[in-house]
N, C-alpha and C positions, 0 to 999 in steps of 0.2 A: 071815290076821291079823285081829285082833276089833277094833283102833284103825284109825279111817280119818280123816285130816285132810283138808281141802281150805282150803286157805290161797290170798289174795287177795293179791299182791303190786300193789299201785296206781302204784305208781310216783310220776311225776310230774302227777298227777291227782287230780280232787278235794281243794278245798279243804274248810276247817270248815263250811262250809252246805250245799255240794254231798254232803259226807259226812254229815251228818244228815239229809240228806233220803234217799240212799242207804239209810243203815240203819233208818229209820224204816218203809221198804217192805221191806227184806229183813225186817228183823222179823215184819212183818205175814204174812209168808207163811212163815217159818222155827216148823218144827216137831222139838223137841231130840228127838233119839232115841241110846242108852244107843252110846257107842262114837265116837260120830260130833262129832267137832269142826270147825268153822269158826275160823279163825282171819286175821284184818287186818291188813295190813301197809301202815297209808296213810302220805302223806308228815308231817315230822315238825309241820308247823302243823297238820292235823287230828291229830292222835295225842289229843287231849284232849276230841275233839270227838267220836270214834269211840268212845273208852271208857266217856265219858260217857252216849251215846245206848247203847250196848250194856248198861249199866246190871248188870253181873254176871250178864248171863242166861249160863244152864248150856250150855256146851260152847261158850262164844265167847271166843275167845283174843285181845286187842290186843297187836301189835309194833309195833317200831320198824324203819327200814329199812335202816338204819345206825346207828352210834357211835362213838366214838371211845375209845381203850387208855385214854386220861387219864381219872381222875376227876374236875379242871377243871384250865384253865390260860387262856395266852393260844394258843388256838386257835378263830380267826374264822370261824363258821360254821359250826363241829363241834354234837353234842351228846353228851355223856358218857351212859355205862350208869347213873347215879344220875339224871339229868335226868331221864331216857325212864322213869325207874319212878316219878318222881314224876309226870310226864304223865300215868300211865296203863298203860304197858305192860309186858305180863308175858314178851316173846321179843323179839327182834330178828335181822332177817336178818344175815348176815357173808360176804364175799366173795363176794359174786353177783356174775356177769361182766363186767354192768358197772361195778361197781364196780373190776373185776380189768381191766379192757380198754380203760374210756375215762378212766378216772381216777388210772391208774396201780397201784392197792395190791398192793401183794406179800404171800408166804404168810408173810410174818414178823409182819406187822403184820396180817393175817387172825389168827395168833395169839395175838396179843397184843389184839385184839377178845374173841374167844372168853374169855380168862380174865377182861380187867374183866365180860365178864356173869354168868358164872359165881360172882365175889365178889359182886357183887348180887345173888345170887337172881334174873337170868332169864336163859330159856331158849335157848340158841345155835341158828338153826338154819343151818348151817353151807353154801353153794352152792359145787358142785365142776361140773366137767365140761369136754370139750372142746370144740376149735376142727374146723371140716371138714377143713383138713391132715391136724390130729393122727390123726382118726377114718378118714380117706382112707391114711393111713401103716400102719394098725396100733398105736399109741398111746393108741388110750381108757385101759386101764389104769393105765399108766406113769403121763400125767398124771393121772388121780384117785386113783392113789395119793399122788403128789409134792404136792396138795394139802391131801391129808389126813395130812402131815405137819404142818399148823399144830398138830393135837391132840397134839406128841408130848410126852411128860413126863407127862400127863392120867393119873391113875390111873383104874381101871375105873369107879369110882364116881361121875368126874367124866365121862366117857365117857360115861355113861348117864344124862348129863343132857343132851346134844349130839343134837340134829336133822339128819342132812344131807341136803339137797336137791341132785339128781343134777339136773343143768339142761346139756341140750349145747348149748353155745354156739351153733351153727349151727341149731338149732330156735327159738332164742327169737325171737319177732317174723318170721319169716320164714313161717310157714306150714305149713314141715315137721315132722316128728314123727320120733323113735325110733318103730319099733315094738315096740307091748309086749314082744315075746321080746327085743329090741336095751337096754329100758334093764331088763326083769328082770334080764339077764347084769350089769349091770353092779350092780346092787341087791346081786345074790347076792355079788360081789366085794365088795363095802363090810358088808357085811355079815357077812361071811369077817373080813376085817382089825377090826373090833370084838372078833367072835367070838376073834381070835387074841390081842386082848388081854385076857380076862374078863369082857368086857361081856355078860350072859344075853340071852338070845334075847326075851324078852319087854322089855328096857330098850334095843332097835334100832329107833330109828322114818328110814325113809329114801321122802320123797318124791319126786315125780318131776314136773318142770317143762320147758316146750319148747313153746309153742303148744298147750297142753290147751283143749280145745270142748268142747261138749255130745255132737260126736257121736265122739269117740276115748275120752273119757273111762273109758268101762263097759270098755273092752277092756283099757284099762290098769289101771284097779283090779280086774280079775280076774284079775290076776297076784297070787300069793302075798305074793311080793317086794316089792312096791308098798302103803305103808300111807297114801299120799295123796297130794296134787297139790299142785305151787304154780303158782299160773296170774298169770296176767300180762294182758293186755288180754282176757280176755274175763271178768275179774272185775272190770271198772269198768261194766260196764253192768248193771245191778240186776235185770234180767229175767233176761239169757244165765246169771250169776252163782248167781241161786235155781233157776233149773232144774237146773244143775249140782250145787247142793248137793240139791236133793230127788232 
């Protein structure tokens, strides 16, 4: 595949100045080349700060890391898909684990994420995967397909506006990794289920997130399957982060 993302999920780090300073050295050292996207997903007090200093250079994408279904309301410490585009940002994550694991959210209101972004013009990138039971059971499938039932109703056209990030729960933060054949198989499934609903093969972009480094990275982006990475703690430090993207 000729699209390669490598997207920074920051989490709970870096503030607006720590994030300016971050991008001001990634900049310095980041050389665009035809294909190749970076895209930011800091937390939502820098979202403004990040876009900002990114300044519309070519193949850099700002998200948001969440949202909430509502356009506004009284909901304390949300922020709405209109907020996060007037911030700044052109994507936002949706059901990542932790969102799905320490915060409660179900795949109903994962769906219902997905459309408020989709009516604003940005891009969903949609986190599936499993727990070590499930993966220990025989269950990888099942559950990513049962979560990728938030998209159902989605016609293909809205479909292939949809990112999803294959992230197994038991890889994030732990150290461990899918091996590339472990999350191709499971690329080529989700990949399959688009395909089965009309989605063309060139409008399937499925990253792959779990503890990505510098030194796993090249084995995983030489899987077909794999058209880029959401990384997690080793895209807050500005060094590990440009070596990975050069």
């Amino acid at each position: 595949m000729s699209r390669r993302i490598f997207a920074g999920n920051w989490k709970m780090h870096l503030g607006p100045e720590d994030a300016r300073q971050f991008l001001k050295v990634f900049l310095s050292r980041y050389r665009h080349e035809a294909g190749r996207e970076v895209w930011f997903f800091p937390a939502a007090v820098a979202l403004p700060a990040v876009a900002e200093a990114a300044g519309g250079r070519a193949g850099i994408v700002v998200g948001a890391q969440n949202v909430h279904w509502e356009d506004q309301g009284a909901f304390t410490g949300e922020i709405s898909a209109p907020m996060a585009r007037q911030a700044g940002a052109q994507a936002a994550l949706v059901g990542h684990s932790e969102r799905r694991h320490i915060f409660g959210e179900t795949d109903e209101q994962t769906g219902r994420k997905v459309r408020a972004l989709l009516r604003h013009q940005l891009t969903p990138v949609l986190c599936v995967g499993e727990k070590l039971e499930e993966r220990e059971q025989g269950h990888t499938l099942q559950v990513v397909e049962g979560q990728l039932a938030a998209l159902a109703g989605l016609d293909a056209a809205a479909l292939g506006q949809v990112i999803v990030a294959y992230e197994p729960v038991w890889a994030i933060g732990t150290g461990k990794n899918a091996t590339p054949k472990d999350a191709a198989e499971v690329h080529g499934f989700i990949r399959a289920w688009f395909a089965a609903r009309g989605v063309a093969e060139r409008h399937t972009t499925i990253l792959y997130g779990g503890s990505v480094k510098p030194d796993n990275v090249k084995p995983l982006l030489a899987e077909p399957e794999i058209n880029g990475v959401l990384v997690g703690g080793a895209s807050v430090n500005v060094a590990t982060w440009s070596e990975m993207v050069r």
